[in-house]
C-alpha positions in Angstrom: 183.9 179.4 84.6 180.1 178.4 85.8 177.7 179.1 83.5 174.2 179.0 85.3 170.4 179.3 85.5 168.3 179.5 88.5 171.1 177.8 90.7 170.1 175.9 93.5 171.9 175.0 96.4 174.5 172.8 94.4 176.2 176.0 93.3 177.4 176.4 96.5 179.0 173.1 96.4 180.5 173.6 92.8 182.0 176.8 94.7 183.4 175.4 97.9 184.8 172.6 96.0 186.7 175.1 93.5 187.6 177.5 96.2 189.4 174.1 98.1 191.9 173.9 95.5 192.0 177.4 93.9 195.3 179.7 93.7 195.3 183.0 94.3 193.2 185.4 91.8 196.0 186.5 90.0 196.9 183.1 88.9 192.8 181.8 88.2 189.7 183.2 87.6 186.7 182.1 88.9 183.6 183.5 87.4 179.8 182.9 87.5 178.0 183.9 84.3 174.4 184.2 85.0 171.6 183.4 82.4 169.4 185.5 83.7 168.6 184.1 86.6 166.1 186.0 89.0 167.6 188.9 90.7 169.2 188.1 93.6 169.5 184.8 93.4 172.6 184.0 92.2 174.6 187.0 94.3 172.9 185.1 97.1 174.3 181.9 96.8 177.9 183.1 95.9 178.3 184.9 99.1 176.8 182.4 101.4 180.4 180.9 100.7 182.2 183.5 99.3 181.9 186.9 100.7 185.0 188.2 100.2 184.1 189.2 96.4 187.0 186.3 95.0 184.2 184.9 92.6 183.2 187.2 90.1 179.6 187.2 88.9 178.5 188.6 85.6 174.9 188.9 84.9 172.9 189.5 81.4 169.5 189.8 81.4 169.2 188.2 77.4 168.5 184.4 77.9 171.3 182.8 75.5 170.2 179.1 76.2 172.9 176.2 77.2 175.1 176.5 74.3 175.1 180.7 74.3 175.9 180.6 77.5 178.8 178.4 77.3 180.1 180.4 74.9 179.7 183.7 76.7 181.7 182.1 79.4 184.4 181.2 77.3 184.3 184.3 75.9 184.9 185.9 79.4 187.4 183.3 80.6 190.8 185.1 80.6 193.4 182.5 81.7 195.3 180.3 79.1 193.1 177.4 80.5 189.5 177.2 81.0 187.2 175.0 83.0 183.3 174.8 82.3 181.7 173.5 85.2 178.4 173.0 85.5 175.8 174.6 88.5 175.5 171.0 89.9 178.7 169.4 89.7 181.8 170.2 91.5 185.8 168.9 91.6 187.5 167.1 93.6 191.5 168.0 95.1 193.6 167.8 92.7 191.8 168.6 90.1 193.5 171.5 88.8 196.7 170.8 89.8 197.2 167.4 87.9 195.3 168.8 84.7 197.1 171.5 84.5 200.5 169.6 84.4 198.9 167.3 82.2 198.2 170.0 79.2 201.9 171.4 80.5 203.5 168.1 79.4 202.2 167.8 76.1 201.2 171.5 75.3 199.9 170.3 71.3 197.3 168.7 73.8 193.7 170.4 72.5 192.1 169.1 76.2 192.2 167.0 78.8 190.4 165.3 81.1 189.9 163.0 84.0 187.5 160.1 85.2 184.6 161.1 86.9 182.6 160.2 89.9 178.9 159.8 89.3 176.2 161.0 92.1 172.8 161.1 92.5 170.8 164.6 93.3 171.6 163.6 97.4 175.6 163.1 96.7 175.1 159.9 97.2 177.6 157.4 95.1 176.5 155.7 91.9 179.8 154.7 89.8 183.2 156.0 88.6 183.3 156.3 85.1 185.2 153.7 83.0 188.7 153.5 83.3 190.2 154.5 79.6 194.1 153.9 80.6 195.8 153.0 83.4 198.4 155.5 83.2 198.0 159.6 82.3 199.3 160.8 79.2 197.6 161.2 75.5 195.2 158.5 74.9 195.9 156.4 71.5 193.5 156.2 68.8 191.0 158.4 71.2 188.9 159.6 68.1 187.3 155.8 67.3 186.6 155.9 71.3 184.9 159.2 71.3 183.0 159.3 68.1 181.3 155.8 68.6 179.8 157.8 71.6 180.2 159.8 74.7 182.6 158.8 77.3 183.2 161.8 79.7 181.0 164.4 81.9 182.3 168.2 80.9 183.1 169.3 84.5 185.9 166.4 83.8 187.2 168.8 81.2 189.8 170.7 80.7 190.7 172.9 77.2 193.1 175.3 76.8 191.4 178.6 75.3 193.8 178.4 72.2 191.4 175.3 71.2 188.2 177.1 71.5 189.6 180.1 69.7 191.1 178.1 66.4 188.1 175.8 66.2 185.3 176.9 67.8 182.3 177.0 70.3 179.9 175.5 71.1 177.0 174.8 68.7 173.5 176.5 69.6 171.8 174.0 67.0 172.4 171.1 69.3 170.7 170.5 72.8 171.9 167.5 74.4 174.9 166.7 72.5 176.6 169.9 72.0 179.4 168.4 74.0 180.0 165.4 72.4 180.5 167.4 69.2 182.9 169.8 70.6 185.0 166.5 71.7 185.0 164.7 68.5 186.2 167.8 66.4 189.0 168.5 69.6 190.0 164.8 68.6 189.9 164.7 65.2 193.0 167.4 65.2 194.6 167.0 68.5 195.9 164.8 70.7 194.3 163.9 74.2 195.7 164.1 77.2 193.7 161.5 79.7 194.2 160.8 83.7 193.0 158.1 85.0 192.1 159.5 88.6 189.1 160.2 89.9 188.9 164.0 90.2 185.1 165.3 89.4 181.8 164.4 90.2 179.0 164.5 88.1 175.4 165.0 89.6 172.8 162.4 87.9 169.4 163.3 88.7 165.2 163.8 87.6 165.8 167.4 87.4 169.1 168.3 85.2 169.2 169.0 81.5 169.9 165.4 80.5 167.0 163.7 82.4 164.3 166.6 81.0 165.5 166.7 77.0 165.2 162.4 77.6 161.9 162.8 79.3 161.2 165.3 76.5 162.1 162.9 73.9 164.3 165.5 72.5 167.7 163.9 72.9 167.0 161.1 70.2 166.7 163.6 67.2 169.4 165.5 68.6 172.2 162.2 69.0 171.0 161.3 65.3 172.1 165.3 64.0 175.2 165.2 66.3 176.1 161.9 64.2 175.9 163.2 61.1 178.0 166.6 61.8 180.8 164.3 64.1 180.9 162.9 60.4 182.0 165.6 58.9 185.3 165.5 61.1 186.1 162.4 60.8 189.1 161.3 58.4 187.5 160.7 55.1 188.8 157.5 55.3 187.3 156.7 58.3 183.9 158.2 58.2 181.9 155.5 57.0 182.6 153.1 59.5 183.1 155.1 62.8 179.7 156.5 61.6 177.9 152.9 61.1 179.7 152.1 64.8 178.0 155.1 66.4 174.5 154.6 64.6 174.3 151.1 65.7 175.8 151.6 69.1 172.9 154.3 70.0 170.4 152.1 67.9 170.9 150.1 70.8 170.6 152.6 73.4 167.4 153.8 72.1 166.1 150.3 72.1 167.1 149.7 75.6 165.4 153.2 76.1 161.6 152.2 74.2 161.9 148.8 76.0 162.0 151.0 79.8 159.2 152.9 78.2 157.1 150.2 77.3 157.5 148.6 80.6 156.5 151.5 82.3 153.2 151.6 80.3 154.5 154.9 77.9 153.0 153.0 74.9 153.5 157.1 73.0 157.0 157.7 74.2 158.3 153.8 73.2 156.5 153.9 69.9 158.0 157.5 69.3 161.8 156.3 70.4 161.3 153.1 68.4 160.7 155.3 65.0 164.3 157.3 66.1 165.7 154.0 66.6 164.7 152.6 63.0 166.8 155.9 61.6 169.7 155.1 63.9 169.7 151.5 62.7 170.0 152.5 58.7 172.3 154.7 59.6 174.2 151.8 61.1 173.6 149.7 57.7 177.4 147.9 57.4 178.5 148.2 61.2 179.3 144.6 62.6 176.2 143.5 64.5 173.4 145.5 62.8 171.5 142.3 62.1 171.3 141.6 65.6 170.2 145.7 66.6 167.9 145.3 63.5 166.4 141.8 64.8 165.9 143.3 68.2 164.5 146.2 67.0 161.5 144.4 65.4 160.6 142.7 68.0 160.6 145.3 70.3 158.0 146.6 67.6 156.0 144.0 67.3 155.4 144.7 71.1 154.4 148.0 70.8 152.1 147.4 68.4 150.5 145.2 70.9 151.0 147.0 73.9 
């Protein structure tokens, strides 16, 4: 399932790279739901590499947003598995064929997924993605991973429909982290099922949703609110200090963040991170390290202040 917005060229990529790999239409669906994209557009780039009609498009003229549109696609997807990738990413062979067996070999498995290979907005390499295990199977203890913070790209992912159906979609009150919510309640009930190869590629550039909410400054409000609701699936037991873990792990991150900021003379957009960052660090209060965040923190102030 592609969800999309005024595609570019890179849906045709996402499209060739699916159509490599894909079995016959009886056995998978491939479907472009359209966001309301102007008309033409999207039929246009479809049949540039598809023209025998294989790839479905389904158009709605009502704009749902990221996390509507997600949904609508799951809502459409027919197979027992179902596969969200994004307009500018695409797979890589063997994608299908080794998650599939994965989720086959431990069917309690609420997803799956694989590493992923990270590209710029020319294809051109940046990094793989952290190696979790060496082997494939279920991933041990893979909640503490996840809910300290986000560790996969969704056109990795895998989840088989029966997981979106008993808990869920996606959440329309969340922007940037919508997906790193729907992994941390997956994990908090199921097991994992994890491959260590190499078989997606996520496209990192100015112009996707990431780098404009970050630009935007909305993604630091929104990872604070994601925190607080991945709480609320956590083991009770637990909460408190995989919480603190994540709060001081993105305290960090938005430090790192204000300090680029400053440097680059956004004396507005470092102040207004730094005030995000002071929420994330008393959230963190008990989290091993927190002195050293909170330390760091002030004196990244003290600069601003100056700046």
């Amino acid at each position: 399932m592609l969800p999309t917005y005024r595609p570019t060229e890179t849906l045709a990529v996402a499209l060739v790279s699916v159509l490599a790999q894909a079995p016959s239409a009886a056995e998978m669906q491939i479907t472009v739901v359209d966001d309301g994209s102007p008309a033409g557009l999207v039929e246009d780039l479809v049949r540039s590499v598809d023209p025998t009609g294989r790839v479905e498009i389904v158009g709605h003229g009502e704009r749902l947003g990221l996390a509507g549109n997600w949904n609508r696609a799951i809502d459409l997807a027919r197979g027992e598995l179902v596969h969200l990738l994004h307009q500018d990413d695409y797979v890589l062979p063997g994608f299908y064929a080794r998650l599939e067996r994965g989720l086959r070999r431990a069917p309690d498995a609420g997803m799956a997924f694989c590493r992923t290979r990270l590209v710029d907005g020319a294809d051109r390499f940046l990094k793989n993605s952290s190696r979790l295990a060496w082997f494939a199977g279920p991933l041990r203890d893979w909640l503490a991973v996840i809910a300290e913070r986000q560790r996969l790209q969704t056109p990795a992912v895998v989840v088989p429909r029966a997981t979106y159906e008993q808990f869920g979609g996606y959440r329309d009150d969340l922007c940037q982290a919508l997906d790193w919510e729907m992994w941390v309640r997956i994990a908090a009930r199921c097991r994992v099922w994890y491959e260590p190869r190499v078989l997606a590629a996520y496209r990192r550039h100015e112009a996707n949703e990431s780098a404009r909410l970050l630009a935007k400054g909305d993604v630091w409000p929104d990872v604070i609110r994601t925190i607080g609701i991945n709480a609320e699936s956590l083991p009770q037991q637990r909460r408190e200090r995989l919480t603190a873990a994540s709060a001081r792990w993105h305290a960090a991150s938005a430090l790192r963040s204000a300090e680029r900021r400053l440097e680059a003379g956004d004396t507005a957009g470092a102040r207004a991170t730094l005030a995000h960052a002071a929420t994330l660090v008393e959230m963190a209060a008990g989290a091993p390290r927190v002195n050293r965040v909170r330390h760091r923190w002030q004196a990244v102030a003290d600069r601003a202040k100056t700046a």
